[in-house]
C-alpha positions in Angstrom: -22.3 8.7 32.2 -18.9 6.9 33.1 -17.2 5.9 30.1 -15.3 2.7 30.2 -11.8 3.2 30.7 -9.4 0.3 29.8 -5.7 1.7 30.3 -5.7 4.6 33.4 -5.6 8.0 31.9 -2.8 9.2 33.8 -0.1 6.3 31.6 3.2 7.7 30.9 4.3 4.3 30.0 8.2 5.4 28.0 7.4 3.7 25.0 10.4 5.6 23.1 12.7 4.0 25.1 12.7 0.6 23.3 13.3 1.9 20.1 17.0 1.4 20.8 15.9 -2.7 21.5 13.1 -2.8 18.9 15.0 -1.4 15.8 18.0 -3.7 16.0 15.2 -6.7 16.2 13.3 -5.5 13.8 16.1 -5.4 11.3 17.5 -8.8 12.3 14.3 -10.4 11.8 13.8 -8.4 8.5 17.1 -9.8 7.6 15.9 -13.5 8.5 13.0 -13.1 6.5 14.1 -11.8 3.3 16.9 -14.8 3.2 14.2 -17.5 4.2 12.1 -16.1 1.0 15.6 -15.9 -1.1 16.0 -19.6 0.2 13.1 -21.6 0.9 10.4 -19.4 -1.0 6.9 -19.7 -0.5 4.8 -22.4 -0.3 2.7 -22.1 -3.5 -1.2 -23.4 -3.0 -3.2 -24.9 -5.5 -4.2 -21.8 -6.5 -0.8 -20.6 -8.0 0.7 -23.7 -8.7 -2.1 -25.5 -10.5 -3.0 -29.7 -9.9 -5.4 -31.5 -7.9 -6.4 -30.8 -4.0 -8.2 -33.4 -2.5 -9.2 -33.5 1.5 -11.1 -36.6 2.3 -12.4 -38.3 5.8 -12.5 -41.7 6.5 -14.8 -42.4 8.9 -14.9 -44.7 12.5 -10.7 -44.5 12.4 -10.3 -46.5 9.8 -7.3 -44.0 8.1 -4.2 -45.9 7.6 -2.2 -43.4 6.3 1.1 -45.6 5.0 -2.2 -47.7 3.0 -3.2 -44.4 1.4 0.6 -43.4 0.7 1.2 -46.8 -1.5 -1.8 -47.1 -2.8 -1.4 -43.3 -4.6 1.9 -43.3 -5.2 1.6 -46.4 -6.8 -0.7 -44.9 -9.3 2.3 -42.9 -11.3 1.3 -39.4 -10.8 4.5 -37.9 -9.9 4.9 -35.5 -6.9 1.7 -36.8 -4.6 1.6 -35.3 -1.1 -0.1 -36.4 1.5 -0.4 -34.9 5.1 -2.9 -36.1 8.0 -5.4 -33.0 9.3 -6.4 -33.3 13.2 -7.8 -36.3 14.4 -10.8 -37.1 12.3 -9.4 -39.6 9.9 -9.2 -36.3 7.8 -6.1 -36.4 4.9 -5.2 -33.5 2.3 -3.8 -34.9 -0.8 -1.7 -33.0 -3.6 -1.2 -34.0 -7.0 1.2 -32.2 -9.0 0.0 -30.9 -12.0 -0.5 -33.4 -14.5 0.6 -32.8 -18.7 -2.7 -32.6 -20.9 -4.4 -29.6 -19.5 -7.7 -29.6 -17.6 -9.2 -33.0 -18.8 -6.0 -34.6 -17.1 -6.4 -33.0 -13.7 -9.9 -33.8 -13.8 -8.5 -37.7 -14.8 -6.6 -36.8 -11.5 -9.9 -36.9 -9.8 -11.6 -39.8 -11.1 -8.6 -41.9 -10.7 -8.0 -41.4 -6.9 -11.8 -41.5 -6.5 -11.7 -45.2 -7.7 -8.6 -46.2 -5.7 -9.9 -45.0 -2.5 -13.4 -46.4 -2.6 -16.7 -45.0 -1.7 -16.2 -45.3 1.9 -14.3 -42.4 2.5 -16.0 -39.2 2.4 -14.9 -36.2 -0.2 -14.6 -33.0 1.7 -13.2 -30.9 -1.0 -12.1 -30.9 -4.6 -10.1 -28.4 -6.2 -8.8 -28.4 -9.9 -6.9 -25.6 -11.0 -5.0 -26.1 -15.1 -1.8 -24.0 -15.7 -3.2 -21.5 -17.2 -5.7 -20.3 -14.7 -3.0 -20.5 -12.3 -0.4 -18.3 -13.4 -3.3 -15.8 -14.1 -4.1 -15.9 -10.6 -1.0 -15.6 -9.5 -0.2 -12.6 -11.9 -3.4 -10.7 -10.9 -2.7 -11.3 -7.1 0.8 -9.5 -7.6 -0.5 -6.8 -9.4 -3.5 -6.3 -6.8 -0.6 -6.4 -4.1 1.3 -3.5 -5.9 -1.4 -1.8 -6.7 -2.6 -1.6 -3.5 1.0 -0.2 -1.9 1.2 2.5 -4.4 -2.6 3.3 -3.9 -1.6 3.6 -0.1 1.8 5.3 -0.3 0.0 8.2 -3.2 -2.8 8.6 0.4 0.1 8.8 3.3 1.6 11.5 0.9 -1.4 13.9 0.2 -2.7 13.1 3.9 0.4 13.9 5.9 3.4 15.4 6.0 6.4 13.8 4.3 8.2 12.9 7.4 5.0 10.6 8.9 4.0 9.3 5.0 8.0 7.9 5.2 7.5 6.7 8.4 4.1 5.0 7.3 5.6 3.6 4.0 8.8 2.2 5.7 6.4 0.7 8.9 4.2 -1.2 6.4 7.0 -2.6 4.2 8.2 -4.0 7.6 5.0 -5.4 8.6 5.1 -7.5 4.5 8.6 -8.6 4.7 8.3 -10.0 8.1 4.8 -12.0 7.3 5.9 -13.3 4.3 9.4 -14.9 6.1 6.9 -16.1 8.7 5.1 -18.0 5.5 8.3 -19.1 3.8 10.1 -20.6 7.2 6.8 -22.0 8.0 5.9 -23.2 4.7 2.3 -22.3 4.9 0.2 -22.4 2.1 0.8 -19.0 -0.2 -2.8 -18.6 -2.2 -5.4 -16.3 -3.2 -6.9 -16.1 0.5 -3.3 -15.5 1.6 -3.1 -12.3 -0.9 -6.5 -11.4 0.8 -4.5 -12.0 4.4 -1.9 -9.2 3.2 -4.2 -6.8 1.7 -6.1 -6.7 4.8 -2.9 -6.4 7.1 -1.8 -3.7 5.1 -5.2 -1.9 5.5 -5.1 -3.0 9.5 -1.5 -1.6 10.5 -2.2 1.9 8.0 -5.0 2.2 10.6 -3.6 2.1 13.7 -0.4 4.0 12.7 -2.7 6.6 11.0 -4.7 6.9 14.6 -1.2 7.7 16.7 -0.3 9.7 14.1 -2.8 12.2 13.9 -2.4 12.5 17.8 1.2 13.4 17.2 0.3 15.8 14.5 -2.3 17.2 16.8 0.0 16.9 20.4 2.6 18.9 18.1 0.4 21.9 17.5 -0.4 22.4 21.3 3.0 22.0 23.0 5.3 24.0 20.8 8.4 23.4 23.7 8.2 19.5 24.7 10.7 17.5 23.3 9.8 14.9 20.5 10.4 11.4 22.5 8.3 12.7 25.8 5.1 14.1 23.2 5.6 10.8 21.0 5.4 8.9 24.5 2.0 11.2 25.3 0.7 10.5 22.2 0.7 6.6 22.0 -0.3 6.6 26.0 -3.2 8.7 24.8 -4.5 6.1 22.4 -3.6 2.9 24.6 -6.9 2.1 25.3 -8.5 2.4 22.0 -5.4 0.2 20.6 -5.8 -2.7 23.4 -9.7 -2.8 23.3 -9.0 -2.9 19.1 -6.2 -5.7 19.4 -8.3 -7.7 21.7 -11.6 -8.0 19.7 -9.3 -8.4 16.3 -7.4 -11.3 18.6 -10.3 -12.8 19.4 -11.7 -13.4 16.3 -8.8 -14.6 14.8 -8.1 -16.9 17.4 -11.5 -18.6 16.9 -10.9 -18.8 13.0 -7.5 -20.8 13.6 -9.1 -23.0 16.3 -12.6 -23.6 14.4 -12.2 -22.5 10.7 -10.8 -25.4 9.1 -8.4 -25.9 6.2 -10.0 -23.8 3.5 -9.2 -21.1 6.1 -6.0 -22.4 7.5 -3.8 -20.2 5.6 -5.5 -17.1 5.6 -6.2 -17.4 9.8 -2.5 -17.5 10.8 -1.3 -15.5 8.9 -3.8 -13.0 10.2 -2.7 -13.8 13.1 0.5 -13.5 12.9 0.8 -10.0 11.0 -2.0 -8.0 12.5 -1.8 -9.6 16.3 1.6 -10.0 16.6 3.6 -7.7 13.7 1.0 -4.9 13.5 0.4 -3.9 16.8 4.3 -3.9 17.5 5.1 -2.3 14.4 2.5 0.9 15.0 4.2 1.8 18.3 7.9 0.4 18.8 8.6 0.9 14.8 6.4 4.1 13.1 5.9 6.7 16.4 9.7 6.1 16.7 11.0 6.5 13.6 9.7 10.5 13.6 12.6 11.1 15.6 15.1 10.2 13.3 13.3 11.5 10.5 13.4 15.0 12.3 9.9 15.4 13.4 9.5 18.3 16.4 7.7 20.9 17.2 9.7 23.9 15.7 9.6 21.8 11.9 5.6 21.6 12.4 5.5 25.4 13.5 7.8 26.1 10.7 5.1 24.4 8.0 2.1 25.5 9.7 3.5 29.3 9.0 4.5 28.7 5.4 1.2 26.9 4.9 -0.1 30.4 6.3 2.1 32.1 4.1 1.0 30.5 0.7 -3.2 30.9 2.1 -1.9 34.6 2.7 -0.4 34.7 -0.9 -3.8 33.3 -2.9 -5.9 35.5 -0.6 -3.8 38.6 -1.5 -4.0 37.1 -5.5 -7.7 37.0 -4.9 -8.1 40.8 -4.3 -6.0 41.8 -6.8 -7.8 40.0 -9.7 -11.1 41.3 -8.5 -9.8 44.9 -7.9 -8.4 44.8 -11.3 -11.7 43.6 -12.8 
């Protein structure tokens, strides 16, 4: 049987030639995106931020938007925003957080309920006091920690200090660049958004994990080639696998930003962005790359391999003596 081949297997694409292109970009954009978040900071959603969402249709076109404006604004709840969704008659209104706890947001409600009328149509309602939100906001940046560290304590029992570095300092770029694409953009940060990270995090640690254990492995057979020409071998090697992966991923995605709605909205681009276009970029033109200058080659993983042997040698030798002393 045939198997389905996707990239030619005879690809000696120089992928390690662009590191000298993609590492000046990356840090540029690195740069770009840690002074948008010093700057312009993130967009908090309901969710962090506490107040009153509100997304609401009115039907057969009859959405005058400038109506709505004055008619809310008029009502003396401070910040109010208001922002037309596609072309459905569909609008998202924000109300900032209102003094008097829960039973004034929920006031919130009521009030814009009677001032719009019945005939518009209530899509969603979210309420969230001050309280809940700063313990959501709290427990999502502890869960984002948490998670980092729980990844960096894996990359350093699974592989050598050299890839876990390169690993660590790939995913850190992958963070910092998704969350200057949210703060220039001001997209919505909430707890969906958290879940977007988490699950880019989990994505790029998987496909630099996959070229990585070709490296390790390419580096055991060919003791003599030189590090950018196995590096090369080894991402070539898993081409296909990554560009039938990014496809499907791209695919999906693309369908949740065209068809998933608002509740969604946030989470879908920035899925988009970070695993489709910072992930895949950032496994081969930032984390196969940086081995070089972290002084991976063939003679280091020789070197470990034998002093690996060394220490088994050392406990088996231990071994014998305890028993032939007992």
């Amino acid at each position: 049987m045939r198997l389905l081949r996707i990239v030619p297997d005879d690809t000696h694409f120089d992928f390690m030639r662009f590191r000298r292109i993609s590492f000046p970009i990356s840090a540029l954009l690195s740069i770009v995106a840690l002074v948008a978040f010093a700057t312009m900071g993130l967009n908090f959603g309901i969710d962090f931020k506490g107040g009153t969402l509100l997304e609401v249709r009115y039907p057969n076109n009859t959405l005058n938007i400038g109506e709505v404006r004055s008619k809310l604004e008029g009502l003396n709840f401070g910040e109010v925003q208001i922002q037309q969704i596609g072309t459905d008659g569909e609008v998202l209104i924000r109300v900032a957080q209102q003094p008097g706890g829960e039973a004034a947001q929920q006031a919130v409600v009521g009030t814009i309920r009677t001032t719009l009328g019945d005939q518009v149509e209530y899509r969603r309602v979210e309420v969230v006091g001050p309280r809940v939100s700063q313990e959501l906001l709290s427990y999502g940046i502890i869960g984002l920690m948490l998670a980092v560290v729980a990844i960096l304590i894996y990359l350093w029992f699974r592989f050598e200090w050299q890839f876990a570095l390169g690993a660590s300092i790939a995913n850190f770029h992958d963070i910092v660049l998704t969350i200057g694409f949210m703060s220039i953009f001001q997209i919505d940060f909430d707890l969906t958004s958290v879940a977007a990270l988490l699950t880019i995090l989990g994505y790029s640690l998987n496909d630099t994990i996959v070229i990585y254990d070709r490296i390790r492995e390419l580096l055991r057979r060919y003791k003599k080639m030189p590090i950018d020409e196995l590096l090369n071998q080894s991402v070539n090697s898993t081409l296909s696998r990554s560009v039938i992966t990014h496809v499907t991923v791209t695919l999906a995605l693309l369908s949740l930003v065209l068809f998933g709605g608002r509740a969604i909205h946030s989470f879908s681009v920035t899925m988009m962005f970070g695993v489709v276009l910072v992930g895949t970029y950032t496994s081969i033109f930032i984390a196969s790359p940086l081995l070089i200058y972290l002084g991976v080659n063939t003679r280091a993983m020789e070197e470990a391999a034998a002093k690996d042997a060394a220490k088994d040698a050392a406990r088996s030798k231990a071994a014998r003596a305890e028993r032939t002393a007992g």
